[in-house]
C-alpha positions as CSV (number, residue, x, y, z in Angstrom):
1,X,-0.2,-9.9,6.3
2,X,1.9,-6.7,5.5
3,X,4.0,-5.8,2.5
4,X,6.8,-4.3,3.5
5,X,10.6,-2.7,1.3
6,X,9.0,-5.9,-1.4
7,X,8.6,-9.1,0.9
8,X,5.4,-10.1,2.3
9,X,5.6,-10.0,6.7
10,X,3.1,-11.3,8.9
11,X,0.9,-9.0,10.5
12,X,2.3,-9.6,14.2
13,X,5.5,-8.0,13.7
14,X,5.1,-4.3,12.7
15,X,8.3,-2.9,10.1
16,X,7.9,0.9,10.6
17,X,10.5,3.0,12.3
18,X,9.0,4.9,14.9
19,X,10.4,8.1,13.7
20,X,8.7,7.9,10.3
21,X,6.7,10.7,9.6
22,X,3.6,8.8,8.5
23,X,3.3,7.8,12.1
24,X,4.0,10.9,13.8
25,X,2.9,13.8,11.5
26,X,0.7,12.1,9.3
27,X,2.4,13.1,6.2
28,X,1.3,10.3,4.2
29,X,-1.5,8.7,1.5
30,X,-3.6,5.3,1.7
31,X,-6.3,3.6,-0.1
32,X,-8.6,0.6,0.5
33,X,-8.5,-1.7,-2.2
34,X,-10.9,-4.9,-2.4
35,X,-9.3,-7.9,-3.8
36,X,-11.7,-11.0,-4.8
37,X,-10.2,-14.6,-6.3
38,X,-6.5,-12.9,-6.3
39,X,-7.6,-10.0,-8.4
40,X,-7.6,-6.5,-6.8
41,X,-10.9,-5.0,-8.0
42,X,-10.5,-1.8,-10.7
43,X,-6.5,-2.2,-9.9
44,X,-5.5,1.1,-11.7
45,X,-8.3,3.2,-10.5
46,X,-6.6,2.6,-6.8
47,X,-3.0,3.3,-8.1
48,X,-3.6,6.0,-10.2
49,X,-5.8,7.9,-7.1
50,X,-2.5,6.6,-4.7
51,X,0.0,8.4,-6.9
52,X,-2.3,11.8,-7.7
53,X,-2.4,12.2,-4.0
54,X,1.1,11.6,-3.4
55,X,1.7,14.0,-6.1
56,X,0.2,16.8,-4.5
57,X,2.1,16.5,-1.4
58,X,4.6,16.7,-2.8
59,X,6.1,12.9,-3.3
60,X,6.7,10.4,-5.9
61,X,5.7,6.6,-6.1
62,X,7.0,3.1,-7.6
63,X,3.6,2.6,-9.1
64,X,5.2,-1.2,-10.8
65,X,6.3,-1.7,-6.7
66,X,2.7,-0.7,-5.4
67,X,1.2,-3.0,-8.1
68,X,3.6,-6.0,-7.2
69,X,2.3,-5.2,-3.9
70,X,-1.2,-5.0,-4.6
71,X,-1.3,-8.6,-5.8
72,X,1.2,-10.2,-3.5
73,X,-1.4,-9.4,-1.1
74,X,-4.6,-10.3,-3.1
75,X,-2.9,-13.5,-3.8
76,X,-2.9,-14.4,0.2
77,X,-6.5,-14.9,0.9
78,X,-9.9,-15.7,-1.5
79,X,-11.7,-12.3,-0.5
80,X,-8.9,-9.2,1.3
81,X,-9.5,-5.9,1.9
82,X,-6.0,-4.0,1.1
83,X,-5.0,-1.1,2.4
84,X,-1.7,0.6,1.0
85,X,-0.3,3.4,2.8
86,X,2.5,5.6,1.4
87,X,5.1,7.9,3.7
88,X,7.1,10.3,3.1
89,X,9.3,8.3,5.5
């Protein structure tokens, strides 16, 4: 299950444009969040680390639209591993 521009896509179908530089250059950040019973384990700690290394390369972050993310996705499954990458684009 992906989270992709705010609605939830199944993982089969892959919504990234080949040109984006998070795919090619690896100009990007991510983070592994665990999420147990819908609830993304120490939540902020993830967001805040997310946003301090987009920050110093140079790129802001929607932290409310990573967070709606977040539990979109821990709401999916009992026990989820979430990984949240950010691109420049």
């Amino acid at each position: 299950m992906l989270w992709s521009n705010g609605r939830l896509v199944e993982g089969g179908t892959l919504p990234f444009a080949m040109g984006d530089r998070g795919l090619l250059l690896g100009d990007g950040v991510f983070d592994t969040a665990l999420a147990i019973q819908g609830q993304v384990a120490f939540e902020a700690a993830h967001v805040d680390r997310l946003a301090a290394a987009a920050e110093a390369l140079g790129f802001a972050i929607a932290r409310e639209r990573i967070v709606e993310a977040m539990r979109a996705l821990a709401s999916t499954a009992p026990l989820a591993a979430i990984r949240t990458t950010l691109t420049r684009g």
